[in-house]
N, C-alpha and C positions, 0 to 999 in steps of 0.2 A: 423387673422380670428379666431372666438369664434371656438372650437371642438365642433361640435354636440356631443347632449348629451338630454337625458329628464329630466325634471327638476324632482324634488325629490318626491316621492309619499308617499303621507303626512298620507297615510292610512296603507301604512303598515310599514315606517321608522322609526327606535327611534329617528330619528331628528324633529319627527315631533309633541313632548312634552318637553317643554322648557317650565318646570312651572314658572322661574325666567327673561324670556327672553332670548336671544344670547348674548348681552353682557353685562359683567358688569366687573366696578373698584372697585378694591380693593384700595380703597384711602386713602391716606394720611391723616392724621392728622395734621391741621395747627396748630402750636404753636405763640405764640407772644415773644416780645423780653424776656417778663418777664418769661417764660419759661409754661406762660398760656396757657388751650385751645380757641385758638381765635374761637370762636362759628360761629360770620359775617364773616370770610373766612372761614369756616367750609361749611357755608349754599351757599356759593358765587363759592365752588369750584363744590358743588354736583349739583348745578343749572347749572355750566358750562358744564361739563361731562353731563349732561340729556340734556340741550336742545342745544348745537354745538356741543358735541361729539357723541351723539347718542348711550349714554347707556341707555340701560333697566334697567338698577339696576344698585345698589349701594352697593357694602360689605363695612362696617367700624368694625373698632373696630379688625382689622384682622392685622398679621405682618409690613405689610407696612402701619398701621395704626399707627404703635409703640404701640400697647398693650398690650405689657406687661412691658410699664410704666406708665400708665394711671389706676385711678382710677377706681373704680366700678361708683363712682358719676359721675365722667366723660366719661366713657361707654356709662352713661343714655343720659345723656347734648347731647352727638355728634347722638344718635340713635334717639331722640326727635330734634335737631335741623336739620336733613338730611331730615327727614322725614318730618318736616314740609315746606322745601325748596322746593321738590320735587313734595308732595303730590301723585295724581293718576298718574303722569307720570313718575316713575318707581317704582321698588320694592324696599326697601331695606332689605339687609340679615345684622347680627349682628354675628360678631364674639363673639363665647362665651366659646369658648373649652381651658380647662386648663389641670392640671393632677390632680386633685382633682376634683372627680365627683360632691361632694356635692357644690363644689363653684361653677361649672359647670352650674349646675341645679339652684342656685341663679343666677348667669350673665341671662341665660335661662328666666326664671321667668322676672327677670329685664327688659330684651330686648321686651320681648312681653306687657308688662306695659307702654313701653315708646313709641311702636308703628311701631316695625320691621316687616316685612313682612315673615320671615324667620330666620333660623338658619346655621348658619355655626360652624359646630362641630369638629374640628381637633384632630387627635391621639394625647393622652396622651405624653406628652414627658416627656424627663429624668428618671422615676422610670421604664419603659419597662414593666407594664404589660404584661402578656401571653396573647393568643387570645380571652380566655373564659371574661377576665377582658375587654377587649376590648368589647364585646360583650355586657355586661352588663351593660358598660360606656354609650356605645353609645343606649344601650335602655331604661334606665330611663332618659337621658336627655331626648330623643323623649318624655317620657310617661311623663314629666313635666309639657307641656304646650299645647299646639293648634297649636304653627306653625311647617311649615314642615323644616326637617332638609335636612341641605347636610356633607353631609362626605365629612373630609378634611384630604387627603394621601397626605403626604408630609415627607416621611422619610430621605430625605436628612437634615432634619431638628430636625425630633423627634425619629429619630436611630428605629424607629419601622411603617412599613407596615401596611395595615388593610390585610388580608391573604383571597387571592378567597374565603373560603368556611366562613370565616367570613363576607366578603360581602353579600354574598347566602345568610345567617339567618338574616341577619339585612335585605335587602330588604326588606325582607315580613313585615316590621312595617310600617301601615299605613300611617306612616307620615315624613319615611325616605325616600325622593323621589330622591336624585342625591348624583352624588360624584364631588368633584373638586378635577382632578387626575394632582398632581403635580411629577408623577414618570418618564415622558415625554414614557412611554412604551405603543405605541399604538398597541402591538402584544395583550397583557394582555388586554388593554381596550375593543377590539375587541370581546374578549372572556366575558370579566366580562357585557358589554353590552347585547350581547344577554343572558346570562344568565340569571339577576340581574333583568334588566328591567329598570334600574334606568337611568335618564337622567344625561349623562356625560358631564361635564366640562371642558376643558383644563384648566389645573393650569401654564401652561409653554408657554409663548407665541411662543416662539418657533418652537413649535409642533400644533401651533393650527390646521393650515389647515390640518393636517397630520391626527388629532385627527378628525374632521370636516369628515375624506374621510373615517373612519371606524367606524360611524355613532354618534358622538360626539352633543350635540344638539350648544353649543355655549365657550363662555368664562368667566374666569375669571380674567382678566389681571388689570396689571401695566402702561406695554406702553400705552394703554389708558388712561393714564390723556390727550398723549400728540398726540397720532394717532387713537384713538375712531373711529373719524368719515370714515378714511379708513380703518378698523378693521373691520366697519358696512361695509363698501362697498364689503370688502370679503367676508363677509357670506356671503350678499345677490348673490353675486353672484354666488359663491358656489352653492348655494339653488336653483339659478336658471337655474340651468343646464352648466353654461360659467367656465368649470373647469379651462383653460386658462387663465383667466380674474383674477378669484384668484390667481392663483399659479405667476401670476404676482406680484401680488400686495401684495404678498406674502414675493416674494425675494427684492420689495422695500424697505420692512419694517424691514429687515430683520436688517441692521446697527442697526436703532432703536431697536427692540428685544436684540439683544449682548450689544449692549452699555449701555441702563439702568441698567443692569448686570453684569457691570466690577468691581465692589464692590454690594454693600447691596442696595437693590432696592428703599428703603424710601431714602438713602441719596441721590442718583441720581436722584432719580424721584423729589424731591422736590429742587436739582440743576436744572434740567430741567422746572421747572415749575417759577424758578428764571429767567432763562434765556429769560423765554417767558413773564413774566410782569404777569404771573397768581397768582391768589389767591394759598396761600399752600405753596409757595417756601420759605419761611422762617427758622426756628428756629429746632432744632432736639432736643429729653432729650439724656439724658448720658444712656448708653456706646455708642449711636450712635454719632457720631460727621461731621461739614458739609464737603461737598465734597472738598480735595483740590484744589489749583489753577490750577495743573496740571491736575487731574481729572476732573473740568470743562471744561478745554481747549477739552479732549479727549472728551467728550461727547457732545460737540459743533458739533465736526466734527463729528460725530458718529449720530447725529440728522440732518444735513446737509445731507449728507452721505444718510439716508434714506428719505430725501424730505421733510422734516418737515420746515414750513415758520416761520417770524415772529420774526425769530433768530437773536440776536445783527449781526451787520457787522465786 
């Protein structure tokens, strides 16, 4: 039986601006044998994820996108072919964050040319900027173009944090509106939420519900290529008062969450998208390489394991 509970009050919760939607993939990048971007499963996986997984958006051109082996020409190709797959039914954000501001602010430019709904800006990686360089990074991208940005923390990646009180100053740009907080620390989001004002994101599926219960507006996940549409079932019910309901559906998905994650999440997720007949499960560029036979086996079970159908016998 559901916990009583009131559903969320939409008047005074930060959950209740979610300018990108609750959920959105960060997808993969389908390649072809020839090590092309295959464009018709590009546009075939984003129309899957939008109308039977039930995301709101779409991130491309982001880590598990494989972007940082892909072209600037191929940036545009996969942010104009997404876009035109999906149209008014969902957003799409465009990965465009480097560690050079200038080529930053060109991807920026580009992405809003070809028709992105949005920016995804991640911390500078390798050179480690100070905070002040941080600050400055992340507000001439904003002041580049017309779409709104989101901040992308993710220092297990780029050895550098965005720092609370750097938060704080970048809030106040009109057009930095969210973070995608991949630190899994919902004590800090807690805090940088009511601060900030800005609509937070889980970047860790993991933690989503966790991020969800200290006023997180939605996601940014992976395992949604391949559990979306129960992903969707958790917020809403989340939102709708049946804490129960989620936290359920929570711990089913949970297999799936660790096991996309037992290596590099593009090589499993596009193992995973193999195993299920879907568009995207093909081809990886170098230094990424495909999942071995034993790591398909594991992720078999690991998708199994969290109720996922559909799956070879």
């Amino acid at each position: 039986m559901p916990i009583a509970s009131t559903p969320v009050n939409t008047a005074a919760d930060p959950r209740s601006v979610a300018p990108f939607g609750r959920l959105l993939t960060a997808m993969v990048t389908p390649f072809g044998a020839d090590g092309a971007v295959d464009l018709d499963a590009v546009q075939a996986l984003a129309a899957y994820l939008v109308d039977q997984q039930g995301n709101d958006g779409i991130v491309v051109n982001g880590t598990t996108g494989e972007a940082p082996t892909t072209s600037d020409a191929e940036k545009s190709q996969i942010i104009a072919a997404v876009k035109a797959a999906v149209g008014d039914r969902a957003q799409v954000v465009a990965g465009v964050g480097t560690n050079d501001t200038a080529h930053t602010i060109e991807l920026a430019r580009q992405a809003q040319s070809a028709g992105a709904d949005g920016l995804l800006v991640v911390t500078p990686y390798y050179n480690k900027p100070p905070q002040a360089g941080l600050v400055q990074h992340f507000t001439a991208v904003a002041d580049a173009t017309e779409l709104p940005v989101v901040l992308y923390d993710i220092p297990a990646r780029t050895s550098l944090a965005i720092a609370d009180d750097t938060y704080k100053t970048l809030a106040e740009h009109p057009r930095i509106v969210a973070s995608k907080d991949a630190t899994a620390d919902t004590e800090r989001a807690a805090v940088l939420i009511r601060e900030t004002g800005l609509a937070w994101y889980s970047g860790d599926d993991a933690v989503n519900l966790a991020f969800f219960a200290v006023g997180g507006v939605g996601t940014v996940s992976v395992t949604a290529h391949v559990v979306g549409a129960r992903m969707k079932q958790l917020h809403e019910a989340f939102l709708a008062g049946d804490v129960a309901a989620a936290s359920a559906l929570h711990n089913q998905l949970m297999p799936v969450f660790v096991g996309i994650f037992r290596t590099q999440g593009a090589i499993l997720t596009k193992a995973a998208l193999d195993l299920l007949g879907l568009p995207g499960g093909g081809a990886l560029r170098l230094p990424l390489v495909p999942a071995t036979a034993a790591e398909r086996e594991q992720l078999l079970q690991d998708l199994r394991d969290g109720g996922v159908t559909g799956l070879p016998a």
